[in-house]
N, C-alpha and C positions, 0 to 999 in steps of 0.2 A: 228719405230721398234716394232715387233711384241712378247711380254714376255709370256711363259707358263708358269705357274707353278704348279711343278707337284708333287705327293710324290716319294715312295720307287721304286726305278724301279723295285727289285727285287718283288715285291708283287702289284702297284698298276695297275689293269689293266686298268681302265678309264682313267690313264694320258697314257698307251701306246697307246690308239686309236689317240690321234690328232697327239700327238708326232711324230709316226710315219708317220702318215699322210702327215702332212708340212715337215718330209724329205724327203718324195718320191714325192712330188711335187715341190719340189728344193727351197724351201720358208728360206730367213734366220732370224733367232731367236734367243732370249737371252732362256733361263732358268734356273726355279729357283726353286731347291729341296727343299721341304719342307717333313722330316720323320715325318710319321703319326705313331697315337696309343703311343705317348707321351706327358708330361705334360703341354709341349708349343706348342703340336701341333695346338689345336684348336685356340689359341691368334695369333700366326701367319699366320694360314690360313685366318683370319679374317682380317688380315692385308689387303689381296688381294681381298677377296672374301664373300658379303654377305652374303654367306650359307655355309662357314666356310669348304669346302670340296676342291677337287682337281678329274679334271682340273682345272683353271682359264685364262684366253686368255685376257691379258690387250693388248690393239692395240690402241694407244694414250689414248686420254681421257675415250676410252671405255674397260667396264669389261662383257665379256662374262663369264660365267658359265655354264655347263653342259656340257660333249662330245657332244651331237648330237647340241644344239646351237654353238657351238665351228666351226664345222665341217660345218655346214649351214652359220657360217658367212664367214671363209675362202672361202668358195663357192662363195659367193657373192661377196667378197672383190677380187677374183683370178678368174674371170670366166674364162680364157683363158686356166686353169691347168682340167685336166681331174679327174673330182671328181668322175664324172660318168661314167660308159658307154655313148654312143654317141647313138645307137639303142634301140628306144622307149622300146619294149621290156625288153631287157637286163636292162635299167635301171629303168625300173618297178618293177622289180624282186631284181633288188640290192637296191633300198630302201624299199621293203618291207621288206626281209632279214637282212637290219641293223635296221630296225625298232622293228624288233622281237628280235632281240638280244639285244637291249638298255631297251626292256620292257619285256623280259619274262627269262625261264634258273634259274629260283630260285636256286633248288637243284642241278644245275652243279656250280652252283658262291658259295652255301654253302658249299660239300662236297669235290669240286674240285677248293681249291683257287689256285689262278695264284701263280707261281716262278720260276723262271728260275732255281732254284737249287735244286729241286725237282725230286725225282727219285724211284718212288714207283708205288703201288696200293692202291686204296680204299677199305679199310677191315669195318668191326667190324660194317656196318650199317644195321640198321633195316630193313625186307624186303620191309616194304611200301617205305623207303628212297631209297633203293635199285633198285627196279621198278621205282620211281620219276627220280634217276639220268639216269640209261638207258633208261627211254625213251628222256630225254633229250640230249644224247648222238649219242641215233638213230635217232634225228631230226635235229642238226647238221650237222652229215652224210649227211642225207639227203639235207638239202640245197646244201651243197660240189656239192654234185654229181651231181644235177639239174642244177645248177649255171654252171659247168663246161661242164658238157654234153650237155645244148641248148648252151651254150655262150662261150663257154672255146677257142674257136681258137684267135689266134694271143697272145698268152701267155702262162705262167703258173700260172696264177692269177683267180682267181673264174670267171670273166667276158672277160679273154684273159689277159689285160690290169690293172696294180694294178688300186684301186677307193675305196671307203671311206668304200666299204663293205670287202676288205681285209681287213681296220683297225679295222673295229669292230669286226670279228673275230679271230684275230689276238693273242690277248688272249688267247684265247680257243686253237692256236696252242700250246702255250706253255704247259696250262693244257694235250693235249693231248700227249705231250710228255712227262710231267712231271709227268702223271700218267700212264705210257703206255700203252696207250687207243688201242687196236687193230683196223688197221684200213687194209682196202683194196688198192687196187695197186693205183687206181685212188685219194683215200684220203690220203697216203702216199705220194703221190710224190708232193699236195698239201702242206702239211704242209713240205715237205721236198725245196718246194720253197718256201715259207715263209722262214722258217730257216734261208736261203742261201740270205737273200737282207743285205745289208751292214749295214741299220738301223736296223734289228733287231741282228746282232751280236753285233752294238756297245751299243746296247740296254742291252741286256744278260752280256754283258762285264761290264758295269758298275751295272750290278743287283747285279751280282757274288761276286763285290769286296765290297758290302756292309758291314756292320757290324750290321746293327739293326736285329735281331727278333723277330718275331712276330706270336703270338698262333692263330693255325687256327680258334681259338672260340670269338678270335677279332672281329669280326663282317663280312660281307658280303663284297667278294671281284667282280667287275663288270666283 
């Protein structure tokens, strides 16, 4: 039996990537909330996980750590599940795409943390922060649109077909909605299918009915 564990759903965005992941790959799982940015969070997370953070993916004797390890072991443990696209191509592009978002986006993870219950704009920053987050905003896009325009048919997922590169951006839908990021016909209907898959409602639904909060000066959300 496969355990994640994971924190806030309403704020942590590294535990939405596997999470949803193994449920759009029909995988079944225990999990285990763990709310961060409290006194016992670090002793607990420690319980599970040598570097004391979240995700963690215990899969018997073994403990995974990190999203993109998490996601590359299910790979290997589940070859039959479509992690990838299937055309050389396409799945060139979608791990280089989740690759970029596992390592770059500073200023959109610091000025734009993930929440499902978020309903605003981005005010009051500096113009350098200001140009750091749009262009980070316009590179996103960008991916969207590349992703969907060579590879978009048999779906409405970046590569047709959902695959581990909706999960890593997956996130960023939410930010994009939660800060009403203007988007084009092509990138709305995007994030407007995201939206609509049953993991991310029962995702948001249990973000919703949280009670922890947390200052966006908390630290760096994925």
């Amino acid at each position: 039996m496969l355990t994640l564990i994971i924190g806030n759903k309403n704020y942590s965005s590294w535990s939405l990537r596997p999470w949803l992941a193994m449920k759009q790959m029909g995988l079944e799982f225990d999990e285990i909330r763990i709310p961060l940015y409290l006194p016992s969070s670090k002793p607990d997370l420690l319980r599970y996980s040598p570097a004391g953070k979240v995700p963690t993916l215990l899969d018997g004797d073994l403990t995974v750590w990190d999203t993109a390890a998490i996601l590359g072991h299910l790979a290997e443990c589940f070859p039959e599940k479509p992690w990838w696209p299937e055309d050389k191509a396409a799945r060139a592009m979608a791990r280089s795409a989740s690759a970029e978002m596992h390592s770059s986006f500073v200023p959109l993870r610091t000025h734009m943390p993930m929440s499902c219950k978020a309903d605003k704009r981005v005010s009051g920053l500096a113009a350098t922060e200001q140009r750091a987050l749009d262009a980070d905003i316009a590179r996103v896009k960008q991916i969207w649109r590349s992703a969907r325009q060579q590879f978009g048919e048999g779906g409405d997922c970046l590569f047709g077909q959902f695959s581990i590169a909706d999960a890593m951006y997956a996130p960023v839908v939410w930010r994009f909605k939660g800060y009403n990021v203007e988007l084009d016909g092509l990138e709305q209907a995007y994030v407007d299918a995201m939206l609509a898959l049953p993991a991310m409602q029962d995702w948001a639904k249990a973000g919703l009915a949280e009670v922890e909060q947390m200052a966006e000066t908390d630290g760096l959300y994925g």
